[in-house]
PyMOL Python script that loads the backbone (N, CA, C, O; Angstrom):
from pymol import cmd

cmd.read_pdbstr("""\
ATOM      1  N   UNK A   1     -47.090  55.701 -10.073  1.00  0.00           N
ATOM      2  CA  UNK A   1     -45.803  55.069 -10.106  1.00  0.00           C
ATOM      3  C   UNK A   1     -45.954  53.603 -10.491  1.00  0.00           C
ATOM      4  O   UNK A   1     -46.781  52.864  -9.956  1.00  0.00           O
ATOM      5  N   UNK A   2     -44.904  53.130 -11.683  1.00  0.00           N
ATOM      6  CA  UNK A   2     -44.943  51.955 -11.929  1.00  0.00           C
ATOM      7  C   UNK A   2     -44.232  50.954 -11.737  1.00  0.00           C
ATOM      8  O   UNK A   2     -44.052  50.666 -12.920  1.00  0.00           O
ATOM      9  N   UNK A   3     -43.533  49.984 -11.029  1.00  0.00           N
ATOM     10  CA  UNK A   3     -42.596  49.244 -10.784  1.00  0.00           C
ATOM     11  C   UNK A   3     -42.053  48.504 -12.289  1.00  0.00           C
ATOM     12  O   UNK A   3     -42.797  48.043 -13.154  1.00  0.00           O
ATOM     13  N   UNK A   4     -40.545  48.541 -12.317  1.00  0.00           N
ATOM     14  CA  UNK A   4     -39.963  48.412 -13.590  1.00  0.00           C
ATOM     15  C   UNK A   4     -40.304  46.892 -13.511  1.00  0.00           C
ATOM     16  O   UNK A   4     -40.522  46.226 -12.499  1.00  0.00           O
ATOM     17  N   UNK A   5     -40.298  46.496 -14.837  1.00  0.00           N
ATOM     18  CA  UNK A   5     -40.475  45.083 -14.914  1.00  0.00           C
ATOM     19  C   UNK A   5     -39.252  44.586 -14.344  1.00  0.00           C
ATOM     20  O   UNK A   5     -38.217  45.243 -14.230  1.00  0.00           O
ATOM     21  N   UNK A   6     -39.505  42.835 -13.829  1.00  0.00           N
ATOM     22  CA  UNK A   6     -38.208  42.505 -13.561  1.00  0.00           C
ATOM     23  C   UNK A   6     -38.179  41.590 -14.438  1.00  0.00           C
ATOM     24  O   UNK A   6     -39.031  41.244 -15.257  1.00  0.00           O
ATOM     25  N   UNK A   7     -36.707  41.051 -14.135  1.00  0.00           N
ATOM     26  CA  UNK A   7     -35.852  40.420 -15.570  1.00  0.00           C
ATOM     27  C   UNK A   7     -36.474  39.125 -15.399  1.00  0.00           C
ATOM     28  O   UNK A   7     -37.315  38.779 -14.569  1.00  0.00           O
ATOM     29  N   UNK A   8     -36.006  38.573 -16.178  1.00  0.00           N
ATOM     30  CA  UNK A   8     -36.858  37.229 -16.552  1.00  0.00           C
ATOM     31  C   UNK A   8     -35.924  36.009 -15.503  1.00  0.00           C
ATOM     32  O   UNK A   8     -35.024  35.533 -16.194  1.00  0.00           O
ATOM     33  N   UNK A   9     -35.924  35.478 -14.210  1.00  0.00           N
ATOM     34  CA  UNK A   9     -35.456  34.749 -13.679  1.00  0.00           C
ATOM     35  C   UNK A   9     -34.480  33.659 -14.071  1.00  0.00           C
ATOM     36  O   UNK A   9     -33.415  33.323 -13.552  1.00  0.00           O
ATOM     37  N   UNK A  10     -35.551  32.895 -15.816  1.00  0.00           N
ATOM     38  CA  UNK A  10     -35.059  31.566 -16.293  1.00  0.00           C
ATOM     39  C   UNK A  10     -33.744  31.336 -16.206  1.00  0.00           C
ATOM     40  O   UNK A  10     -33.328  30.430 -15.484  1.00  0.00           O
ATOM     41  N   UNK A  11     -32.778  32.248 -17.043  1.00  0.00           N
ATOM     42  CA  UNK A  11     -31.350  32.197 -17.416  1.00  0.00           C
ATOM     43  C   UNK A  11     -30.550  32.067 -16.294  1.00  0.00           C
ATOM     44  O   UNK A  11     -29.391  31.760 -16.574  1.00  0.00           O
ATOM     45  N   UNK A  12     -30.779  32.195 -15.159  1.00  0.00           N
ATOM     46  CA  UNK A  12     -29.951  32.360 -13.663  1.00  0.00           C
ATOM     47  C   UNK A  12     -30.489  31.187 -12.920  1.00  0.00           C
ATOM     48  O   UNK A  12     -29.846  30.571 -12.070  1.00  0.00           O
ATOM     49  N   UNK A  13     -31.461  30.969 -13.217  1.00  0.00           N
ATOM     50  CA  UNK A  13     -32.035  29.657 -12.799  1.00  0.00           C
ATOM     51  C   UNK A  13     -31.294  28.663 -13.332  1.00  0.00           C
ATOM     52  O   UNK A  13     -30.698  27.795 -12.694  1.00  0.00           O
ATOM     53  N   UNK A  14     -31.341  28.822 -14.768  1.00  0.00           N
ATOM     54  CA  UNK A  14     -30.459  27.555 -15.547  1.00  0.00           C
ATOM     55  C   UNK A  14     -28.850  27.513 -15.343  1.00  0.00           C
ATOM     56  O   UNK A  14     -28.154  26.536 -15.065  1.00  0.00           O
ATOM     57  N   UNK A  15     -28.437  28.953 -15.580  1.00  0.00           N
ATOM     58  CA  UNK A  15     -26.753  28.558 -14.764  1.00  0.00           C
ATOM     59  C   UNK A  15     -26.501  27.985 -13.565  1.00  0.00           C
ATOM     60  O   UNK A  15     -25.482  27.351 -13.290  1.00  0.00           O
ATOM     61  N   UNK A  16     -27.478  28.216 -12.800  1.00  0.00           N
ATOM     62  CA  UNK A  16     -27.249  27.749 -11.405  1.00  0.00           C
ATOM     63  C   UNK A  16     -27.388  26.022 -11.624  1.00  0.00           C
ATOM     64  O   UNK A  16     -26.496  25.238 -11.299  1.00  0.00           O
ATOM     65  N   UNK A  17     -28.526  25.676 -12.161  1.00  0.00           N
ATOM     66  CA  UNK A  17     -28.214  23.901 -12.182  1.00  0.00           C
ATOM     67  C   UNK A  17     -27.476  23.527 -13.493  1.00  0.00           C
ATOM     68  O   UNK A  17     -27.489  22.413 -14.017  1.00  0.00           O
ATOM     69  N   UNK A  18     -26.792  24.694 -13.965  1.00  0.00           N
ATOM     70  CA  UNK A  18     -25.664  23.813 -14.791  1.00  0.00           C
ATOM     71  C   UNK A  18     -24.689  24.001 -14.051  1.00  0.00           C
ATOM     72  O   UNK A  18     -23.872  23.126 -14.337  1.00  0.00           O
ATOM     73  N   UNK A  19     -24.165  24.860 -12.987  1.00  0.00           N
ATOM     74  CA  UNK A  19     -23.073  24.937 -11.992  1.00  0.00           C
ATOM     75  C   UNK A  19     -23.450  23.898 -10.788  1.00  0.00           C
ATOM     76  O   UNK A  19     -22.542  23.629 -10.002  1.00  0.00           O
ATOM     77  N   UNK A  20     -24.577  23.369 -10.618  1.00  0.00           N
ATOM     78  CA  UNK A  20     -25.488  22.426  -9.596  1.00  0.00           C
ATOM     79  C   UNK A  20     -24.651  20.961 -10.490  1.00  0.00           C
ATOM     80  O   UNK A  20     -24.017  20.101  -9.878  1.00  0.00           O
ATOM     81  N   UNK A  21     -24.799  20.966 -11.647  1.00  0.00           N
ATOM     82  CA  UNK A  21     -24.693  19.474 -11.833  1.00  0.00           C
ATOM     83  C   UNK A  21     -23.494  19.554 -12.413  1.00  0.00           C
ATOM     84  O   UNK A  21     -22.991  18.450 -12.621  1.00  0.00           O
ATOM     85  N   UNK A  22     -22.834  20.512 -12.761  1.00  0.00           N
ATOM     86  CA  UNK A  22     -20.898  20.446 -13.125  1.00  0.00           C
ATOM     87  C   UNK A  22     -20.440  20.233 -11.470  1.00  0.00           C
ATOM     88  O   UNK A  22     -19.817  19.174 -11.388  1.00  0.00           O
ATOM     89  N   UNK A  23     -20.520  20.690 -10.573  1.00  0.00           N
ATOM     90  CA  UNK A  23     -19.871  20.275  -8.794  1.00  0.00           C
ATOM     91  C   UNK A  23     -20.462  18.715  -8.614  1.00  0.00           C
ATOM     92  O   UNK A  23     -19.827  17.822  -8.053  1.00  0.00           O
ATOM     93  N   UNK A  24     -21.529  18.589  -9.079  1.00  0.00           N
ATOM     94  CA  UNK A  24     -21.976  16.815  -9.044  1.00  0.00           C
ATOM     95  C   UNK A  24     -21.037  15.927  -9.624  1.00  0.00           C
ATOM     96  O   UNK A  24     -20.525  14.866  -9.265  1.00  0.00           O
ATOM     97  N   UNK A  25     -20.951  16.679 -10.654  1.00  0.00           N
ATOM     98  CA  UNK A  25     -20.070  14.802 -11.517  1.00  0.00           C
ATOM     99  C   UNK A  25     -18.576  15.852 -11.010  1.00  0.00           C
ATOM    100  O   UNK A  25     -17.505  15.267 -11.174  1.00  0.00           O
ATOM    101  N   UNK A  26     -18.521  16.696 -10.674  1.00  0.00           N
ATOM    102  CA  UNK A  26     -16.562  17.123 -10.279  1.00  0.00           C
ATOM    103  C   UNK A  26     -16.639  16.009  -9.076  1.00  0.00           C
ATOM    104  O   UNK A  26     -15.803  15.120  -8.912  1.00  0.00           O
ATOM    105  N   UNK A  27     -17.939  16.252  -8.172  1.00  0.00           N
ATOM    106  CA  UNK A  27     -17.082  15.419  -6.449  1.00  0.00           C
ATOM    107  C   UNK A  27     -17.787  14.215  -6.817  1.00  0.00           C
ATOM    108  O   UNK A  27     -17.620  13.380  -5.927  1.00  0.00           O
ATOM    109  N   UNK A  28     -18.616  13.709  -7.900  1.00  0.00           N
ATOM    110  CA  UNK A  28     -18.677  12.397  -7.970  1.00  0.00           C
ATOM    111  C   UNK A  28     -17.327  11.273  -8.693  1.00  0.00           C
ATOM    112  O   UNK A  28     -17.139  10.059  -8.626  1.00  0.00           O
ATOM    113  N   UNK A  29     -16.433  12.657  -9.512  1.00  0.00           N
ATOM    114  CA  UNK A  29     -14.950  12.037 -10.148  1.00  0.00           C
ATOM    115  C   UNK A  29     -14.334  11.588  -9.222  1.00  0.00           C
ATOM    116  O   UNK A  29     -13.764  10.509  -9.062  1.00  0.00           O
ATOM    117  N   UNK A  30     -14.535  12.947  -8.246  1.00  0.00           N
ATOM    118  CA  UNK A  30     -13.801  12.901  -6.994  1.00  0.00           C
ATOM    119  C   UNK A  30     -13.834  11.502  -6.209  1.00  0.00           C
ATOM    120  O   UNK A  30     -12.830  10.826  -5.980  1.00  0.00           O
ATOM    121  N   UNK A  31     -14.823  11.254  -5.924  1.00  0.00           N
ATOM    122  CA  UNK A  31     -14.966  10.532  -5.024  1.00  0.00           C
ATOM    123  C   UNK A  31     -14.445   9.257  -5.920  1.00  0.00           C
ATOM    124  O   UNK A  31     -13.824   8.410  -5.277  1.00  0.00           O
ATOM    125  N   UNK A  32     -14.589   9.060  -7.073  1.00  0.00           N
ATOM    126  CA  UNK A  32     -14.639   7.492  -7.582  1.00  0.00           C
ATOM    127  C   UNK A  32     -12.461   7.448  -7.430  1.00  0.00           C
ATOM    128  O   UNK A  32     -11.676   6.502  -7.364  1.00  0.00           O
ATOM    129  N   UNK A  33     -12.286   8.738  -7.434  1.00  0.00           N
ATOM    130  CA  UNK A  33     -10.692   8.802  -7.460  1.00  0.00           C
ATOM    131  C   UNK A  33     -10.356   8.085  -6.166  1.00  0.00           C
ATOM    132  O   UNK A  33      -9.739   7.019  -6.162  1.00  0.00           O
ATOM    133  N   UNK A  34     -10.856   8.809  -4.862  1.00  0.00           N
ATOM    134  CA  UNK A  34     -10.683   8.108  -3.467  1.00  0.00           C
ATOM    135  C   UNK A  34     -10.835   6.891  -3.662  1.00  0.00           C
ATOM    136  O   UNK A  34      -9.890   6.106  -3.597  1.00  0.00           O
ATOM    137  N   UNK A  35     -11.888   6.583  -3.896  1.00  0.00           N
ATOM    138  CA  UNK A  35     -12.397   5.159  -3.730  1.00  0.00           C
ATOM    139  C   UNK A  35     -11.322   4.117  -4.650  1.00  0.00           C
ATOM    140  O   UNK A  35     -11.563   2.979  -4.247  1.00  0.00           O
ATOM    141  N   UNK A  36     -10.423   4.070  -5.537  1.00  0.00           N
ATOM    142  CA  UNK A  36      -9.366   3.964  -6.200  1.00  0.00           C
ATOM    143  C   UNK A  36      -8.109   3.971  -5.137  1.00  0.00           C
ATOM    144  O   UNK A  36      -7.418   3.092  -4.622  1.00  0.00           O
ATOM    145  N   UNK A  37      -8.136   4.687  -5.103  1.00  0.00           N
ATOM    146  CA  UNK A  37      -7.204   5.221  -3.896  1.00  0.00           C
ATOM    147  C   UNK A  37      -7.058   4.234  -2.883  1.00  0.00           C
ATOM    148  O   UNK A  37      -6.103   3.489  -2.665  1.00  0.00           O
ATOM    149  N   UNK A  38      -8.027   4.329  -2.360  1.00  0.00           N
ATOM    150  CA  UNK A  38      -8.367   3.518  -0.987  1.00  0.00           C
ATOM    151  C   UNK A  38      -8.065   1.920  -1.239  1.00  0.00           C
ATOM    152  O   UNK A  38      -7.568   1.132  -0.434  1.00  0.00           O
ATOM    153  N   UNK A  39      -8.500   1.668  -2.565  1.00  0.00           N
ATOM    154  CA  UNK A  39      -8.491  -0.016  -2.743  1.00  0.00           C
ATOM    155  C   UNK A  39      -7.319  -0.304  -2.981  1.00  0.00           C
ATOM    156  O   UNK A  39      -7.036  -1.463  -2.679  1.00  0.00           O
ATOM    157  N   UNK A  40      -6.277   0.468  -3.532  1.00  0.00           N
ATOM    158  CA  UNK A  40      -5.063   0.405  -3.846  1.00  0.00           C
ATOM    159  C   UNK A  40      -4.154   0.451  -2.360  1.00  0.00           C
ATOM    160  O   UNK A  40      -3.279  -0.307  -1.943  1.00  0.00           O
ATOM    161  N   UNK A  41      -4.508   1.161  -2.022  1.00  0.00           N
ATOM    162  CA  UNK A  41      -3.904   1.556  -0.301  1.00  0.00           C
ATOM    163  C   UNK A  41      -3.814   0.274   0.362  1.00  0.00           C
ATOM    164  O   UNK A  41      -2.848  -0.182   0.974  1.00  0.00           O
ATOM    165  N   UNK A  42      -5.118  -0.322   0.129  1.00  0.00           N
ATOM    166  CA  UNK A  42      -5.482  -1.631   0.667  1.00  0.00           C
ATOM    167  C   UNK A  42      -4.812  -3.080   0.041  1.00  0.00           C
ATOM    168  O   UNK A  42      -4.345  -4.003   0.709  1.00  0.00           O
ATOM    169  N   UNK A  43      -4.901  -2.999  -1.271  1.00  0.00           N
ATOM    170  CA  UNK A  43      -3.922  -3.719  -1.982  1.00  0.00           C
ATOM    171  C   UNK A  43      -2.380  -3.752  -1.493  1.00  0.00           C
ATOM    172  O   UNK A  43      -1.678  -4.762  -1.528  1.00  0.00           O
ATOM    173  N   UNK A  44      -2.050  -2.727  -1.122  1.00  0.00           N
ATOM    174  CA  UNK A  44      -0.322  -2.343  -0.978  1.00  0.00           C
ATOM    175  C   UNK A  44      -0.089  -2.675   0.513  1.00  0.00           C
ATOM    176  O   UNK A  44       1.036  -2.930   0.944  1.00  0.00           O
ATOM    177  N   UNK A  45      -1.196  -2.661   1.281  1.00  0.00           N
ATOM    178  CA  UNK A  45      -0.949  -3.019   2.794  1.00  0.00           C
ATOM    179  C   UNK A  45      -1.294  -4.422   2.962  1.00  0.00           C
ATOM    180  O   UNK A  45      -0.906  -4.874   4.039  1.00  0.00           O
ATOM    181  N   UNK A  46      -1.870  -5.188   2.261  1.00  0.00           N
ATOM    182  CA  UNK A  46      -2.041  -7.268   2.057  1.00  0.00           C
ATOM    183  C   UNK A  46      -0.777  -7.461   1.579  1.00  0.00           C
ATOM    184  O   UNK A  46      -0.174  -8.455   1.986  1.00  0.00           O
ATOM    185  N   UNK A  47      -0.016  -6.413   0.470  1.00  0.00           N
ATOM    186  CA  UNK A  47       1.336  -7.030   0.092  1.00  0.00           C
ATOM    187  C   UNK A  47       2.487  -6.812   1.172  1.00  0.00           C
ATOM    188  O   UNK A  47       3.482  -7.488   1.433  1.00  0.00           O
ATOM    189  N   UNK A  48       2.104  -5.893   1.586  1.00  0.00           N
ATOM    190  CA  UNK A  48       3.376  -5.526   3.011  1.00  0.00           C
ATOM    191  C   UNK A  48       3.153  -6.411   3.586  1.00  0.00           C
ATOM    192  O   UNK A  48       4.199  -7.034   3.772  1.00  0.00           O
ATOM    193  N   UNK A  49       2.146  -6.980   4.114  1.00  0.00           N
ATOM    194  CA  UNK A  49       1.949  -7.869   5.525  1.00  0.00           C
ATOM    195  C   UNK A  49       2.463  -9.330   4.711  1.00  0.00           C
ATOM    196  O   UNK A  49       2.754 -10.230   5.499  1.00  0.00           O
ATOM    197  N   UNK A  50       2.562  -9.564   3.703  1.00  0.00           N
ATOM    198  CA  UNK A  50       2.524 -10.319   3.236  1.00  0.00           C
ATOM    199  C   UNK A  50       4.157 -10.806   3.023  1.00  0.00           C
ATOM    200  O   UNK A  50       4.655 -11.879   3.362  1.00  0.00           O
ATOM    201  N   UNK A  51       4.776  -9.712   2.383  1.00  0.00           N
ATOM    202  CA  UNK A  51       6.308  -9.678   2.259  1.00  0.00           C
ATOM    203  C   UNK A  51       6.927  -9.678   3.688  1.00  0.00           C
ATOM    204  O   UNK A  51       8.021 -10.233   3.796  1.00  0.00           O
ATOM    205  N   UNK A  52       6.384  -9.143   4.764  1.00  0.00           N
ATOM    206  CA  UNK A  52       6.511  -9.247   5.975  1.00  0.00           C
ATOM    207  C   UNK A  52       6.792 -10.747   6.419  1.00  0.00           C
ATOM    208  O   UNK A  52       7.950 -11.161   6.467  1.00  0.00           O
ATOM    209  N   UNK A  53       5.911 -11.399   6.681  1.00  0.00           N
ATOM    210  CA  UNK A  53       5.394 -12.851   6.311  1.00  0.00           C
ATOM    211  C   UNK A  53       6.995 -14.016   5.983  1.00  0.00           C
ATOM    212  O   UNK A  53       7.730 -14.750   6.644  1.00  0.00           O
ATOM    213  N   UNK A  54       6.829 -13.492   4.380  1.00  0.00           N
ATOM    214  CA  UNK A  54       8.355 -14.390   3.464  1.00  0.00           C
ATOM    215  C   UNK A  54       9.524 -13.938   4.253  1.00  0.00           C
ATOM    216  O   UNK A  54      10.321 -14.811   4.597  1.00  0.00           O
ATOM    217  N   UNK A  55       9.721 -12.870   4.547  1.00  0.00           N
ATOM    218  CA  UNK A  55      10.590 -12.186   5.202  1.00  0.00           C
ATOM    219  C   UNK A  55      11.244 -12.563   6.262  1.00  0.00           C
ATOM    220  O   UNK A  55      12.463 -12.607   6.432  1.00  0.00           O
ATOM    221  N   UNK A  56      10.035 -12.951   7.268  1.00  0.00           N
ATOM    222  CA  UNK A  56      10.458 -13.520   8.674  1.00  0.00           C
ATOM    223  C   UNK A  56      10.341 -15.397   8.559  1.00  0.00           C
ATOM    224  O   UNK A  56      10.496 -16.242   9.439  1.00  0.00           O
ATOM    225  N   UNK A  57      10.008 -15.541   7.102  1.00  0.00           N
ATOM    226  CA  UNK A  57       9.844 -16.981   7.193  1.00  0.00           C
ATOM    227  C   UNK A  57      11.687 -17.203   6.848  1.00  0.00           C
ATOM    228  O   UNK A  57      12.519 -17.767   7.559  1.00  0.00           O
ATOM    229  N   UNK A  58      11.893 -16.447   5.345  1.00  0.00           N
ATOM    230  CA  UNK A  58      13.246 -16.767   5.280  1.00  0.00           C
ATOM    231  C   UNK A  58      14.828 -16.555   6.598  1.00  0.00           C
ATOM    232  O   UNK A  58      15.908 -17.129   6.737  1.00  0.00           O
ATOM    233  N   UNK A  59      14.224 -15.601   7.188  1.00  0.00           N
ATOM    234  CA  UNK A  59      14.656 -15.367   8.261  1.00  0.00           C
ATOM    235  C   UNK A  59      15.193 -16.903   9.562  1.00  0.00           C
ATOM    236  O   UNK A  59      16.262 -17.015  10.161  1.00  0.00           O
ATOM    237  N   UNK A  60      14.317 -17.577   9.590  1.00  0.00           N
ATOM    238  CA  UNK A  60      13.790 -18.019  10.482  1.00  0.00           C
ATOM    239  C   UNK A  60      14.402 -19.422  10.079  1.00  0.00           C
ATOM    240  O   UNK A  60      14.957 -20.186  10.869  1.00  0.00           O
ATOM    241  N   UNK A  61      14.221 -19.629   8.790  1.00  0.00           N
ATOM    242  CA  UNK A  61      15.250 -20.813   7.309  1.00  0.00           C
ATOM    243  C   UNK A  61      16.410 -20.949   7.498  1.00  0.00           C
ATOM    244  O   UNK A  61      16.859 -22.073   7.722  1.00  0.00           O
ATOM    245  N   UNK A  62      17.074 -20.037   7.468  1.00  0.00           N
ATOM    246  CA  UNK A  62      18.719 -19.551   7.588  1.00  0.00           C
ATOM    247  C   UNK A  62      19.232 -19.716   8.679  1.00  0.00           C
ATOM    248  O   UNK A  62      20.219 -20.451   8.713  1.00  0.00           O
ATOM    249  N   UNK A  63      18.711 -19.052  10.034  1.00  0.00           N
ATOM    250  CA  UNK A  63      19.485 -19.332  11.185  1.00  0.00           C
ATOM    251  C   UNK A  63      20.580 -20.669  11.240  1.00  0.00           C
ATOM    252  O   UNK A  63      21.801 -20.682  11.397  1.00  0.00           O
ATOM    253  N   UNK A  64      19.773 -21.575  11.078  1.00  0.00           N
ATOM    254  CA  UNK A  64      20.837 -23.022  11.135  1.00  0.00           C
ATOM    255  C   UNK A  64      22.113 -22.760  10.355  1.00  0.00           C
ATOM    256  O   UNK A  64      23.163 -23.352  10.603  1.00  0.00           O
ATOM    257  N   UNK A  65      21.972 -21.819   9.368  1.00  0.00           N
ATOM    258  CA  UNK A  65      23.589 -21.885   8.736  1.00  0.00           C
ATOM    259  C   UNK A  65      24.559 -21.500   9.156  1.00  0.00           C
ATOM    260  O   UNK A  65      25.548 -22.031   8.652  1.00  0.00           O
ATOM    261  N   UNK A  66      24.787 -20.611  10.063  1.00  0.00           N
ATOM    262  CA  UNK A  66      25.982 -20.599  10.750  1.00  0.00           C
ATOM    263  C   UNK A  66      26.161 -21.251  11.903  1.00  0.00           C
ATOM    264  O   UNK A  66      27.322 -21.336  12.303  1.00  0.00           O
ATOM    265  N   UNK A  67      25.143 -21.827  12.664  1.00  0.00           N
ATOM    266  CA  UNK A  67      25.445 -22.867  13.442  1.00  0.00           C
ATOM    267  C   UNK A  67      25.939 -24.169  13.127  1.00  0.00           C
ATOM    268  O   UNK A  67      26.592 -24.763  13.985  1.00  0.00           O
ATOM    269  N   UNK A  68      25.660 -24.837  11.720  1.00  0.00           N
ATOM    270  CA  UNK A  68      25.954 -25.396  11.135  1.00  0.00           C
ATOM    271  C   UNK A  68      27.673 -25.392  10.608  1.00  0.00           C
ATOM    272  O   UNK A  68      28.503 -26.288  10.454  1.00  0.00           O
ATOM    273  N   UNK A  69      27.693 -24.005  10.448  1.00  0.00           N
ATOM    274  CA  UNK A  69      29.430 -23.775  10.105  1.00  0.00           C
ATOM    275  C   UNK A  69      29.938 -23.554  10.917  1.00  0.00           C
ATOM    276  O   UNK A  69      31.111 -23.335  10.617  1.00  0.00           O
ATOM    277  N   UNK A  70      29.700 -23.430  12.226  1.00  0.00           N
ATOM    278  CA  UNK A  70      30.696 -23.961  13.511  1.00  0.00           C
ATOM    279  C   UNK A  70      30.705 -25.310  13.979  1.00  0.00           C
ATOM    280  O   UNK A  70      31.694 -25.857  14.468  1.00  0.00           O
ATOM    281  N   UNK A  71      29.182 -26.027  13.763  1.00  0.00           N
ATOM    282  CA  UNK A  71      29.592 -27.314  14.099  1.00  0.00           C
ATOM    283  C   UNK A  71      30.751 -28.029  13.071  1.00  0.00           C
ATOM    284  O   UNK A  71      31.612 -28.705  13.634  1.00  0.00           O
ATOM    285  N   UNK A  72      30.803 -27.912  11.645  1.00  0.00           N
ATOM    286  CA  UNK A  72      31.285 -28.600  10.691  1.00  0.00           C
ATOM    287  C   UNK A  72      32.853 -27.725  11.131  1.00  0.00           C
ATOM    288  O   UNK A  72      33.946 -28.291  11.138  1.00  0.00           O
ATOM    289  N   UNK A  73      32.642 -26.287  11.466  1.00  0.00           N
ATOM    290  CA  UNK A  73      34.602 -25.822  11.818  1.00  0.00           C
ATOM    291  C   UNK A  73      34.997 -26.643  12.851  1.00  0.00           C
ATOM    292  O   UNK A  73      36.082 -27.205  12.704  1.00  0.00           O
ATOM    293  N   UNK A  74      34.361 -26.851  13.883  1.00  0.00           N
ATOM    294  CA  UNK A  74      34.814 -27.596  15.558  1.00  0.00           C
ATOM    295  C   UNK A  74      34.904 -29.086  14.924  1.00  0.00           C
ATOM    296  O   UNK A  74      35.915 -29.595  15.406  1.00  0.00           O
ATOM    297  N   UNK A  75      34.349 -29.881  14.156  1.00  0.00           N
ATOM    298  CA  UNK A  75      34.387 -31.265  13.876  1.00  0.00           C
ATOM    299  C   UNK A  75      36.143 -31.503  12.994  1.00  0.00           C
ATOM    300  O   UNK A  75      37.053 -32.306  13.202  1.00  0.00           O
ATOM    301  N   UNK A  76      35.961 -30.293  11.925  1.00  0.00           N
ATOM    302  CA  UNK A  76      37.582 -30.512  11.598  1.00  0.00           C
ATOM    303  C   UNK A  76      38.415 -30.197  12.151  1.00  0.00           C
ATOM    304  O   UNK A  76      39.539 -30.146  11.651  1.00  0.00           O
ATOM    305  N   UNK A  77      38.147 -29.863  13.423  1.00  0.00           N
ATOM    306  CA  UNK A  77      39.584 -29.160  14.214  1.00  0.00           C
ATOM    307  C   UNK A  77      39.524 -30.455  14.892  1.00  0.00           C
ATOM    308  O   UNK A  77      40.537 -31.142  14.754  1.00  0.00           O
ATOM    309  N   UNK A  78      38.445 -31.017  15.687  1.00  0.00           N
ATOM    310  CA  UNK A  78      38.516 -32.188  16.323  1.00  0.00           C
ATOM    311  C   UNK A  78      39.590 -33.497  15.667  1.00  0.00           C
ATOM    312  O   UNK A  78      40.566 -34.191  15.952  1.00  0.00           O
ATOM    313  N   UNK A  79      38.342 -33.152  14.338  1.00  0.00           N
ATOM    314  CA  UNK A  79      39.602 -34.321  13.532  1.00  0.00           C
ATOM    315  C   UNK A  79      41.191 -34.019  13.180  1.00  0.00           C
ATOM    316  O   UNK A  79      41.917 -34.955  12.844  1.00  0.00           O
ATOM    317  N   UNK A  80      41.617 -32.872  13.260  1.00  0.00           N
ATOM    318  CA  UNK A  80      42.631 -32.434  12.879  1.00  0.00           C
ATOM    319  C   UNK A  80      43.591 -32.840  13.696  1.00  0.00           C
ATOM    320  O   UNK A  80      44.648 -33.436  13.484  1.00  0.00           O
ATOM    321  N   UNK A  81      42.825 -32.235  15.151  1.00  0.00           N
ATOM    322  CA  UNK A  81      43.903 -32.410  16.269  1.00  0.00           C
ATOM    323  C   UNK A  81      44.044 -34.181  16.329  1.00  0.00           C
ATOM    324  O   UNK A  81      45.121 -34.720  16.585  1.00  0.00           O
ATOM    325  N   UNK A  82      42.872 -34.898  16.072  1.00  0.00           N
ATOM    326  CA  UNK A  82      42.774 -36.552  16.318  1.00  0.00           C
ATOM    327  C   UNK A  82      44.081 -36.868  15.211  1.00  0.00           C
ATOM    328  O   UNK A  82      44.852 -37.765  15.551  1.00  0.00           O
ATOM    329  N   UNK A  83      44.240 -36.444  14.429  1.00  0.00           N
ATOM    330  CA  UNK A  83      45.104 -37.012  13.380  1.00  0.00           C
ATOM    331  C   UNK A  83      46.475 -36.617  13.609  1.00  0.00           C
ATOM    332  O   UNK A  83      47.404 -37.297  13.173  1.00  0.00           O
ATOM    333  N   UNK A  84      46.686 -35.340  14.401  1.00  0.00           N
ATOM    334  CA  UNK A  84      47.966 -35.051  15.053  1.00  0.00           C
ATOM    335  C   UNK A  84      48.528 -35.908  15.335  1.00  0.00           C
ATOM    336  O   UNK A  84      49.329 -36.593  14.700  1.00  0.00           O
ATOM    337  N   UNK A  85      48.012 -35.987  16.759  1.00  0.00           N
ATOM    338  CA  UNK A  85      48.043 -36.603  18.290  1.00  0.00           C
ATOM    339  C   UNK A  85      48.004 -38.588  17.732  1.00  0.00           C
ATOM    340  O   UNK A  85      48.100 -39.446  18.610  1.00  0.00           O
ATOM    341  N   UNK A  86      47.877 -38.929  16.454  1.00  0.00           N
ATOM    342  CA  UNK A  86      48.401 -40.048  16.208  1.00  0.00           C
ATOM    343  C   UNK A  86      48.982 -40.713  15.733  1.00  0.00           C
ATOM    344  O   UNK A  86      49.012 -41.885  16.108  1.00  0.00           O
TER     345      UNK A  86
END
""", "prot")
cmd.dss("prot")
cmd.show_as("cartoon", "prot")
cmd.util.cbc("prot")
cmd.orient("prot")
């Protein structure tokens, strides 16, 4: 009895590290995509905190204006009534 030859390994060998190094550069795309991702993520959260920031500054600017337009309403009523009453 003779054992059949077996097949020649090479060709299965070689698909395998051409399927070995096509999943390499797929999750190395991959990854350079995240990494994109991530810096951008990071970019967009310095601008939030940031608009945050102008936000509560303009905020904070303004208040005086309507206090301002009651002092200046109460001053012409003051004067109003002063100019009545003389």
């Amino acid at each position: 009895m003779t054992t059949p030859p077996q097949p020649d390994p090479t060709p299965v060998a070689l698909e395998l590290e051409r399927l070995h190094r096509s999943v390499e550069v797929g999750f190395a795309r991959l990854d350079g995509q995240l990494a994109l991702l991530v810096q951008r993520s990071d970019q967009t959260d310095g601008r939030i905190v940031d608009l945050d920031m102008r936000v509560a500054e303009l905020e904070r600017a303004r208040w005086p204006l309507p206090s301002l337009a009651a002092l200046v309403a109460l001053a012409a009523l003051l004067l109003s009534i002063w100019q009545t009453t003389r």
